[in-house]
N, C-alpha and C positions, 0 to 999 in steps of 0.2 A: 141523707147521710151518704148513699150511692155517689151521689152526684159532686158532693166533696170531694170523696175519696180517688173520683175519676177525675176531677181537676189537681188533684195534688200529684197524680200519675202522668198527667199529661204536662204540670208542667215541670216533673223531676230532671228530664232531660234538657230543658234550658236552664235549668238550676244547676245542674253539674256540666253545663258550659261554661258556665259564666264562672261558677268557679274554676273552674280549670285555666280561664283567660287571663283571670286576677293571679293565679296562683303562676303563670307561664309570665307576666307583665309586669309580676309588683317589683319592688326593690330587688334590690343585686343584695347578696347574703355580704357578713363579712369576708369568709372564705374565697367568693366572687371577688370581692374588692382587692385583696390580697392580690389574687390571682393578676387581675386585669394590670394591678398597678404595675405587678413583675414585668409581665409584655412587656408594656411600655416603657419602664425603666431598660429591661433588656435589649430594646429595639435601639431605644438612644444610645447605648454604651456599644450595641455593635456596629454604627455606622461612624465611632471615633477613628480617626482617621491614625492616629497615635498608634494602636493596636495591628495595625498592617504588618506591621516587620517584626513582630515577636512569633514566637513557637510556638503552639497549640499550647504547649505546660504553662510558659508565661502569659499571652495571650489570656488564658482563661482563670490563670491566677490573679490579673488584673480588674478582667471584670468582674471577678468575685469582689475585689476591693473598691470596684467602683460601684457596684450593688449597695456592698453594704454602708458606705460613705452615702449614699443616696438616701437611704432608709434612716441616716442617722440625722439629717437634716431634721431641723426643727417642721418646716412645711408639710413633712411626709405622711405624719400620725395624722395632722387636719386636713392632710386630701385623703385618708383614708377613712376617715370620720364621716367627712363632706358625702365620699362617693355610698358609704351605705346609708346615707340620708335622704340622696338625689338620684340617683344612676337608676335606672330601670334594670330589669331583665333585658329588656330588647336592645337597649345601648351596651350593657356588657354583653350582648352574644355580638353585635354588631365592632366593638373593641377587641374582640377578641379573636375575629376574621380579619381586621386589619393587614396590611402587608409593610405597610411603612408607620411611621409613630404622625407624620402628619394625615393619614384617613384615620388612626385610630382616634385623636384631637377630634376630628370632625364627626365621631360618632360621639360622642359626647357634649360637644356642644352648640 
């Protein structure tokens, strides 16, 4: 019984690795997804080249409208779907360091 007990202690600590690996690796939450897909959408709408010559007020009233014109797309809910099905943890922290919308593509796929 000793002897159990001191292999179930010795191997607690790889057991709360391993969950902690799975738990840092699984899937991206919806929240995640949400989040990841905003970047992205916001990265494309601020390299529109359209948006140069308006004011900060209009400027950003614009890409509020082109946000949510985005979101309203039919494709949007099944990439949103899609990504909490497939996307890791490691690819949305990896998306979410991006600096432009094509490394953020390339952590994803």
């Amino acid at each position: 019984m000793l002897r159990r007990v001191s292999r179930l202690l010795l191997a607690a600590p790889a057991l709360s690795l391993a969950l902690t690996l799975v738990a840092c690796n699984g899937k991206a939450t919806r929240a995640q997804c949400a989040e990841m897909l905003d970047r992205y959408v916001d990265m494309t709408i601020s390299g529109d080249p359209t948006l140069a010559d308006l004011s900060p007020e209009e400027s950003r009233a614009a890409r509020e409208m082109k946000r949510a014109l985005r979101k309203a797309e039919p494709g949007y809910a099944r990439v949103e779907n899609q990504c909490e099905s497939e996307i890791s943890k490691r690819e949305y922290r990896c998306a979410m360091k991006a600096p432009t919308p094509e490394t953020w593509q390339a952590c994803i796929d």
